[in-house]
N, C-alpha and C positions, 0 to 999 in steps of 0.2 A: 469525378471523385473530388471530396474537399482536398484545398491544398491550404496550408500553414503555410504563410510568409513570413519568414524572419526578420527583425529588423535589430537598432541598436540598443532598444530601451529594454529587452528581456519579451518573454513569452506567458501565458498564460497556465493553470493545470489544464483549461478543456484545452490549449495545444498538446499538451503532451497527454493527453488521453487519447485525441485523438491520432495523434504518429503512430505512438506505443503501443496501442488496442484496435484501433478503425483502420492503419492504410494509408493515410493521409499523405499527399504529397507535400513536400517540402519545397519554397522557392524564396530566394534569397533578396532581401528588396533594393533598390537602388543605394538607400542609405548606407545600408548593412554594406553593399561592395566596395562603397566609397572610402569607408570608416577602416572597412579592410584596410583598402589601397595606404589610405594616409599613415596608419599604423607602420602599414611595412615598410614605408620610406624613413621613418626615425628609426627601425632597428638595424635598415640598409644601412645605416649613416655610422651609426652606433661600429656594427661588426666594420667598418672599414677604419676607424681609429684605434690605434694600439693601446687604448685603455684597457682593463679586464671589465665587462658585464657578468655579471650572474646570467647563464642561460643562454648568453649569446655567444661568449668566448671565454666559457668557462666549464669546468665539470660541471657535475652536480652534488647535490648534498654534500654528505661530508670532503667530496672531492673537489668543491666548490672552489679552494685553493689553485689548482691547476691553469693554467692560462691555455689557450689549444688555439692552434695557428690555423689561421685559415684553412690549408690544404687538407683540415681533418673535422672541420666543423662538419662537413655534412655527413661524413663517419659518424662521429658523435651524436649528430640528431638520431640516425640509424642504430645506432647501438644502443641508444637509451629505452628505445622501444622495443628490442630484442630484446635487454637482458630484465625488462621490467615485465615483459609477459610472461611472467611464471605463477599463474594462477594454477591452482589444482581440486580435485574434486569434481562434485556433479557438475553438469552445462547449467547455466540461468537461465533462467523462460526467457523466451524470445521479445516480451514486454517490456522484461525489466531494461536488455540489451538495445532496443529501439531508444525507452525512455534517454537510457545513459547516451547513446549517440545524437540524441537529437540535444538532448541538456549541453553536451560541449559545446555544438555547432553554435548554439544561444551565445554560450560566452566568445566564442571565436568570433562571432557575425557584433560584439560589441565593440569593438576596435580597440582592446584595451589586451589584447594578445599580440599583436605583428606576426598573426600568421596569413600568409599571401591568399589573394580570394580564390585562385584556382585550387586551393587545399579546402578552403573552405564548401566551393562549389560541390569536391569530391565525396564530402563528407555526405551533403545533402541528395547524389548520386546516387549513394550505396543504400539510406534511406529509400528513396524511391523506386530503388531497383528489385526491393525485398532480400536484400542481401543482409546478413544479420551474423557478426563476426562469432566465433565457439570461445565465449567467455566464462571461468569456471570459478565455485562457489567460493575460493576461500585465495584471497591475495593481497585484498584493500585493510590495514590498519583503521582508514576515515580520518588522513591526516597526509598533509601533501598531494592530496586526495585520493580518491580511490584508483591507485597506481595501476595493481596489476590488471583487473577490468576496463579500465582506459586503456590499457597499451594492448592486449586482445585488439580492440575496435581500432587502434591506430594501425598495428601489425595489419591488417585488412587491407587499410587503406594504401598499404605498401603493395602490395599484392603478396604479403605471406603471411602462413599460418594458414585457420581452415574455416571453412564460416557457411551458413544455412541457407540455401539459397529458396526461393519464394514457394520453391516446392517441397519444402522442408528436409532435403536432401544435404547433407555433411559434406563439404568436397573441399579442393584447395580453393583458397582466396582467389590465386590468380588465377582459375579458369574460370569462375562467376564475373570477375572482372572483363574478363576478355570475349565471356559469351553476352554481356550486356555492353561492352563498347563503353567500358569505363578503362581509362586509362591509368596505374599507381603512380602514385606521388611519390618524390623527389625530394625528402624534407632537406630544407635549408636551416639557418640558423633560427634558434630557440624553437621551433614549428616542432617538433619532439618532444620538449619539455611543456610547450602550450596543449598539447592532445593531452596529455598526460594527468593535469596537475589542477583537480576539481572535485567539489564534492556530488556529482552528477546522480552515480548510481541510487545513492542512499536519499537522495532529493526525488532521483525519478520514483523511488519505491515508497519514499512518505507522500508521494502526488496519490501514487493509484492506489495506496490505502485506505488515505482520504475516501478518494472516490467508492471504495468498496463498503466503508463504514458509516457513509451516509448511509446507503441502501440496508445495512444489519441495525443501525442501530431505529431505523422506523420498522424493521419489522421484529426487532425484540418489545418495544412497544406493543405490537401486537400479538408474539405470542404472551406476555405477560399480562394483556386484555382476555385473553384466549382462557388460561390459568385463573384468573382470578373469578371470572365465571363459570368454569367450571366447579370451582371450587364453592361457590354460591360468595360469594365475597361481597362487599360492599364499595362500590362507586364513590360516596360521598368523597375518599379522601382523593378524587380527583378533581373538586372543585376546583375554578379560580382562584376562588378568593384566598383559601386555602396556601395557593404556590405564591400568590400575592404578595401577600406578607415574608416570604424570606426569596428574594426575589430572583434566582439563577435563573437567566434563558433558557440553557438546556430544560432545568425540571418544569418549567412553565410549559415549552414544547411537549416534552414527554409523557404529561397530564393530558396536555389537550389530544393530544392521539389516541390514550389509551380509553378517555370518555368517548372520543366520538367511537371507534371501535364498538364501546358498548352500548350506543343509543339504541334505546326498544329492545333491552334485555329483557326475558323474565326470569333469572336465574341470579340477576347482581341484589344483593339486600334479601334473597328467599330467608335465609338462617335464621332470621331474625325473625320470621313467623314463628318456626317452632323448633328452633336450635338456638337460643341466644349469645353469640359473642358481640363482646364489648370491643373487638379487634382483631383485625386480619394480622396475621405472622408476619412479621419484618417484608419478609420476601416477596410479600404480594403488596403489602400497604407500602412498603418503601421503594417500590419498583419505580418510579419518577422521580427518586431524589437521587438512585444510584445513576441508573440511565442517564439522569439529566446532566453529572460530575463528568460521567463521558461526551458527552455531547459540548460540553463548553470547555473540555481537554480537548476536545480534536477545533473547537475556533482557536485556541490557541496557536493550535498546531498549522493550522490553513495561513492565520496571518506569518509564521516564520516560513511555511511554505511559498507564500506570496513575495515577500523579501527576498528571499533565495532564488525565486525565478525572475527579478530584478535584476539579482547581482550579476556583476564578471568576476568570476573567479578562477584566477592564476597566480602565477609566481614565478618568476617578476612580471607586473604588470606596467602596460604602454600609456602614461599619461600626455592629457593634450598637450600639455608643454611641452611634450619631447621626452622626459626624462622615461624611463624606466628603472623602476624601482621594487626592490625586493617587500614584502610583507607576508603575513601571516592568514590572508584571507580564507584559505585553503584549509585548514582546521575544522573539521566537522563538529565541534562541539554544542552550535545552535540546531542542528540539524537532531543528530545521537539526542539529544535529552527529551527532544518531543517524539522522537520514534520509542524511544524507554516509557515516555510518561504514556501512552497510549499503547503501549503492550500491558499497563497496571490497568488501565481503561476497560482494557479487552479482556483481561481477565477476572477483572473484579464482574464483568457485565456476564460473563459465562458460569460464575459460579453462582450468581443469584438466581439467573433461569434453572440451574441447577436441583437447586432447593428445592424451586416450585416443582421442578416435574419428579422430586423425591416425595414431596407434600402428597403429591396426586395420586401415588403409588401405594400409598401407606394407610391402612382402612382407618387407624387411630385417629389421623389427621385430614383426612378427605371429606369426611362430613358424609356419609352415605355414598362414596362409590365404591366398588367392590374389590379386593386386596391385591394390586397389582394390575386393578381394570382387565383381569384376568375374565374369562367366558366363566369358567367352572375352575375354580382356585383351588388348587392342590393337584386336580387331574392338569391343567393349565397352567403356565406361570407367568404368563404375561406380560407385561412388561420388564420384568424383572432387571432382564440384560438390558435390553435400552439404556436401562439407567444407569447400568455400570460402565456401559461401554461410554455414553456420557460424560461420568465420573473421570476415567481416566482422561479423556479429552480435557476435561476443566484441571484435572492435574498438572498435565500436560501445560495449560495456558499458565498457571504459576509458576509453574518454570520459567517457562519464556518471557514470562514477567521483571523476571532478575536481571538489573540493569546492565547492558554492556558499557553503557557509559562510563559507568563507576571504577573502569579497570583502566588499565594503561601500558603497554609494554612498550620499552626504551627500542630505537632502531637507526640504522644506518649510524654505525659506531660514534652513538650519542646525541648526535646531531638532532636526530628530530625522538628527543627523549620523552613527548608527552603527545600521545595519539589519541581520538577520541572514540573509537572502535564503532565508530554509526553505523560503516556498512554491514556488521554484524546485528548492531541494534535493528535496520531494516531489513537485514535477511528474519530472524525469530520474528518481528513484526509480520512479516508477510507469512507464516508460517499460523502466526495465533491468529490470524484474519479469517483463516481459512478453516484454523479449527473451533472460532466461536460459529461461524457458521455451522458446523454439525451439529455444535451444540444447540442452539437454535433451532436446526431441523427435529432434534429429539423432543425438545420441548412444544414444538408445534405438533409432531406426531402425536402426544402423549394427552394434550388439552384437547384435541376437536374427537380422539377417542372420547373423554373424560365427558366430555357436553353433549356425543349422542347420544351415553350412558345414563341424562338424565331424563329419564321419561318424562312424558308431561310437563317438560318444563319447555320453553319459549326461549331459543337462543337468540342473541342479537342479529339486526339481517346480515350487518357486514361479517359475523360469526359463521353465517348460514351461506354466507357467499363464499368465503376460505374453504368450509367442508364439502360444500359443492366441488371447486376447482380443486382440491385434494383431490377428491376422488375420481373425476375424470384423469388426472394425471395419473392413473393406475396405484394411486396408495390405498388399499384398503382399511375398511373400518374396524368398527368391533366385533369379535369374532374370537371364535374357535383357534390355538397357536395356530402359529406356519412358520414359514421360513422368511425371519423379519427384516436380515440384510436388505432384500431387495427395495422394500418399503421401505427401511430407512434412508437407502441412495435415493429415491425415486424424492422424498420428503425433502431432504439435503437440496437435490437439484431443484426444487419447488422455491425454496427460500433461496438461492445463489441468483439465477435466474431473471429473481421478480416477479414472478408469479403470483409471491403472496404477495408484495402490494399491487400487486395489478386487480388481484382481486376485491382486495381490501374498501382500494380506492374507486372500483364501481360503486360502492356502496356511500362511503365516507369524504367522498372525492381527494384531492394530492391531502399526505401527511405532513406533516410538518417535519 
């Protein structure tokens, strides 16, 4: 099995794809245990002088005032994680929960926490064990970080609360512990407030966004190659030279995919025989410039992505000098704004596929195919609902589109007055990821009907490749109604998958 070594410089996203999604084992490197060690010897040092620290021999937040005597510090670590796991609502996929587990362990293994390596150790235990804490949808502001989520995965590592064990089974914390021969932790001083106090969650879930919107946005690429010859559209506006001139990477990518896609069409420029348009509809001709706006949102997003799996983020953090000092690291605000700006991403790129597969449905505007790509129209209705069901999906995405960023509620009586609400911005994020993919699937169902509807006309190979692996995958063609759910799932799973670029790229080789 690959294992992920942690060390003190941060981790990667293919680390946390593969923790979070593959298994992967976790191992902690010499550096990382050393960096521990020397961390914990300055907050030893620290809690044993009658100064007050924040976090060491202190409350917290607005109780920060309070000084706490030794005899109750390790109460105090204990209590902070008791009275902070008050998450409520659905459970979180078990991805997101890995992700957030392995993201703290990052900043713990940077020695800029003082938490002891055998907490540390514990942490990457529970990882390996398939042990995966019951963390639920609604507790993190995205500010002092995602509290109530963190203290779930800490509450674990205590041996309480209730957590998923590798057979996907609900039980208490402390029997998965003890049938795996992990031992619970002992928190000492600040080690409570260190599990706690990150913007992990909303980090793990902008990683495997990322990763899921590489794969949608090469293949809205192609089903908008898909659309545009069906519709008998013309290729010229994917030339180079064309994107050349106003130069975004994403729209330069975007073009070259959706040309090669259509190389050895006979169906791209037909119109122009004996249909003459001067121009294809926004939707088909601007499908590279929309696409492309997304595609250079989410580099955006990768490089703050990339920062953030650098950083250590706590509060207070353990510098090499010894000092420990309080800051403001923890504040999700770089995080929240590219998970908001790629919810606009995602929903601007669902309602332009949109269009198209309205275009394809509509006999005024399809250029010769038949009203609804229906069999027998009127006894038939053919696609009709597709397109509704569609419809409300991409409504649905502009919703989700409305920024959580922009909002802010005051907390813990005043003190932390301006929160940046990310982990909500990446929960609705992961939510329109998943429903541009349907979207997607309807438009891919609706174009490789739409192209074998054109008789005598010569679709592209890599077009002829998609409808091939379609239809093995049990979708069927054109035809007589039926019962279209199941097709639609079957389509859906085709684009989630990879399927379609799997197929694509027999033809076309890797997409860009």
């Amino acid at each position: 099995m690959h294992t992920v070594v942690v060390g003190t410089s941060g981790v990667t996203a293919s680390d946390v794809l593969a923790v979070a999604r593959g298994g992967a084992r976790v191992q902690l490197s010499e550096e990382a245990l050393a960096a521990l060690a020397a961390a914990r010897e300055i907050v030893d040092a620290l809690a044993a002088k009658p100064d007050p620290v924040y976090g060491v021999s202190t409350g917290f937040g607005a109780l920060a005032t309070r000084h706490i005597s030794p005899e109750l510090r390790a109460q105090l670590q204990r209590n902070i994680v008791r009275s902070h796991a008050a998450g409520m609502g659905p459970r979180v996929e078990r991805d997101v929960v890995r992700a957030l587990m392995f993201l703290r362990l990052k900043t713990v293994c940077s020695g800029h926490t003082g938490v002891r390596p055998e907490v540390a150790q514990t942490m990457a235990d529970l990882l390996n064990a398939g042990i995966t804490p019951v963390v639920h949808e609604y507790g993190s502001l995205g500010c002092s970080g995602d509290l109530a989520p963190l203290s779930h995965c800490a509450l674990a590592l205590m041996g309480e609360g209730d957590a998923e064990g590798p057979d996907g089974a609900v039980r208490p914390a402390a029997e998965l512990l003890a049938a795996h021969g992990i031992q619970p932790v002992e928190l000492r001083e600040k080690e409570g407030l260190a599990l706690l106090n990150g913007t992990d969650g909303m980090l793990g879930m902008l990683v495997m966004a990322l990763a899921d919107l590489d794969t949608l946005y090469r293949s809205a690429d192609v089903t908008a190659a898909l659309s545009l010859e069906a519709l008998l559209g013309t290729d010229k506006v994917l030339a180079p030279e064309l994107h050349a001139i106003r130069p975004h990477p994403g729209q330069a990518a975007s073009a070259a995919n959706m040309l090669a896609v259509l190389k050895g069409s006979g169906l791209t420029g037909h119109h122009q025989d004996d249909a003459p348009r001067v121009q294809d509809a926004y939707s088909v001709r601007c499908a590279p410039q929309v696409a492309g706006a997304g595609r250079d949102t989410m580099a955006h997003a990768r490089l703050v992505a990339d920062r953030e799996l650098a950083s250590a983020v706590d509060n207070p953090v353990v510098l090499p000098d010894g000092r420990v000092e309080s800051n403001g690291n923890f504040h999700g605000a770089p995080v929240a704004y590219v998970l908001d700006f790629l919810a606009v991403a995602v929903a601007d790129l669902g309602s332009i596929a949109e269009r198209r597969t309205d275009r394809l449905l509509d006999k005024n505007r399809s250029h010769g195919l038949p009203p609804f790509l229906a069999d027998d129209a009127g006894v038939d209705s053919g696609l009709m609902i597709a397109q509704y069901t569609q419809a409300a999906l991409v409504s649905e995405l502009k919703r989700l589109a409305v920024p959580a960023s922009a909002d802010s509620i005051p907390s813990s009586a005043m003190q932390e007055d301006h929160v940046s609400m990310g982990w909500s911005a990446a929960r609705k994020l992961r939510t329109a990821v998943d429903n541009l993919t349907r979207v997607l699937a309807v438009e891919l169902y609706a174009a490789t009907r739409a192209v074998e509807l054109r008789e005598g006309l010569t679709p592209a190979p890599a077009t002829r490749a998609v409808i091939d692996a379609l239809r093995e995958a049990g979708v069927q063609g054109p035809g007589p109604d039926r019962f279209l759910a199941p097709d639609l799932a079957a389509a859906d799973a085709f684009v989630r998958d990879g399927r379609l670029l799997a197929a694509v790229e027999t033809v076309t080789g890797p997409l860009q």
